[in-house]
N, C-alpha and C positions, 0 to 999 in steps of 0.2 A: 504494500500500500504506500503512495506516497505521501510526501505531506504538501498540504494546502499552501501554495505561496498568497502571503498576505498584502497588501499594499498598504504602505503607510500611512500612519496618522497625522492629518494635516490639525494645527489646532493652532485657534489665535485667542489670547490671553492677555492679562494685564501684565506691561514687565511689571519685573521686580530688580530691586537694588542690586542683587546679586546676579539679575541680566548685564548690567553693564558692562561688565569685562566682555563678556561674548560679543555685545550689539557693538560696543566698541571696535572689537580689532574686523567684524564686519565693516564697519561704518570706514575702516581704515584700509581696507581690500577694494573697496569701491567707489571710494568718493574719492574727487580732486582735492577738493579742500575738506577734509574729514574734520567731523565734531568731534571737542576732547571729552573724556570722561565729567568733568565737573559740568558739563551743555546736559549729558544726559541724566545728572544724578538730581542736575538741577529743576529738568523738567519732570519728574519722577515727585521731587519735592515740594513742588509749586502744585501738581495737581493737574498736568496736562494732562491727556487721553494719550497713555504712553501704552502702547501693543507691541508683543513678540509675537513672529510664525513659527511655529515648530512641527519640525517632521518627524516623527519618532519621537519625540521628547527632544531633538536637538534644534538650538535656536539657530533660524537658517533666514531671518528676517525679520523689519521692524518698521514700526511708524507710529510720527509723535504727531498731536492735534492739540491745538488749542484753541478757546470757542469763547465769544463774550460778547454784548449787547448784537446778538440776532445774528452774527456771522463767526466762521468757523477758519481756521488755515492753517492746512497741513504742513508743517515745519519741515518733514521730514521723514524719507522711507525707505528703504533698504531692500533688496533680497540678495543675499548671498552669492557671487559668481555662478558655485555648481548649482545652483537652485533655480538659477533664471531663469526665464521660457518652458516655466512649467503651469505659468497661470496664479503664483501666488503673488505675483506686484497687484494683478488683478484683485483678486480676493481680500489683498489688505487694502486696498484704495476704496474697493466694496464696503468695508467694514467701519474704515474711516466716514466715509458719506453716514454711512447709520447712525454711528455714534454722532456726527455733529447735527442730523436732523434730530436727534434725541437730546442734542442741549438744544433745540431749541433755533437751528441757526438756519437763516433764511438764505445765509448764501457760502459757498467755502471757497476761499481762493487757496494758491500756491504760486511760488512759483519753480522756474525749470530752464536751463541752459536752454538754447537754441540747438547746441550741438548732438545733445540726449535726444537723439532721432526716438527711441523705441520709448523713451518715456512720455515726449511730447503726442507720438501717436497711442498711447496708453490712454495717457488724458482727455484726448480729444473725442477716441470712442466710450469715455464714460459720460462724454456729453460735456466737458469744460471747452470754454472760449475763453480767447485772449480778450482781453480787456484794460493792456496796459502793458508797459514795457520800460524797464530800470536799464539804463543806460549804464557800464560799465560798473556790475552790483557784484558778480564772482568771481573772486581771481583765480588766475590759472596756473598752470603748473610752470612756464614759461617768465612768471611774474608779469603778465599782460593782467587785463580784466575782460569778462563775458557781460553781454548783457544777460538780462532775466527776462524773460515772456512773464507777463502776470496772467494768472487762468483763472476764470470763475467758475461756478455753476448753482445755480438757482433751482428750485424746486427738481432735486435730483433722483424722488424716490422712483417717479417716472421713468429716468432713462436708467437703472439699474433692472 
């Protein structure tokens, strides 16, 4: 008899303190200008809408929200290199919209490198528009600056 192959368990959770080191050296695999430990223990502490992806129980991704008189904005989100294109940036960006129509917020912006091709089409098929643009806002690895696309999206539960 053989045994039954399982698929993993996708699961999205509130971090914890003791996420940081993991979402960290994440957040350091992936990002140009990566967030230091005191950005996430800070928003952990304040009470942002701070979520881990975990596969198996191993954290393989994340994303911080924060949300105050009627609008919501997503700080920041992560998957994992080996994780990517598997559907969970999707699922956390899912998650994030729920949580901030659940504080109450009537609108969520972010914003996003122009050059993050697959993140900008991410956003755009969850229904976010551009509605603004920060002229030299991300520095780059070169010591130049990026601009930033600002994105919105209003009444989102519809386009989820």
């Amino acid at each position: 008899m053989s045994a039954l192959l399982q698929e993993p368990e996708i699961v999205l959770r509130p971090m914890r303190e003791t996420d940081v080191p993991t979402v960290l050296a994440i957040e350091e695999r992936v990002a140009i200008t990566p967030w230091t430990e005191g950005i996430f223990s800070g928003c952990i502490g304040v009470g942002y809408s701070c979520w881990v992806c975990t596969d198996d129980d191993e954290v393989v991704g994340f994303g911080v929200l924060s949300y105050g008189s009627g609008e919501a904005h997503i700080l920041n989100i992560a998957i994992d290199s080996p994780a990517q294109g598997k559907g969970l940036g999707r699922r956390m960006m899912r998650h994030l919209l729920e949580q901030a129509e659940s504080y109450g917020a009537e609108t969520t912006f972010l914003e996003v490198r122009p050059s993050n091709k697959n993140a900008v089409g991410l956003y755009e098929s969850l229904g976010f528009n551009q509605v603004g643009l920060r002229r030299e806002y991300y520095p780059t690895r070169d010591k130049g600056r990026e601009d930033a696309l600002i994105l919105a999206i209003s009444g989102f539960t519809e386009t989820l």
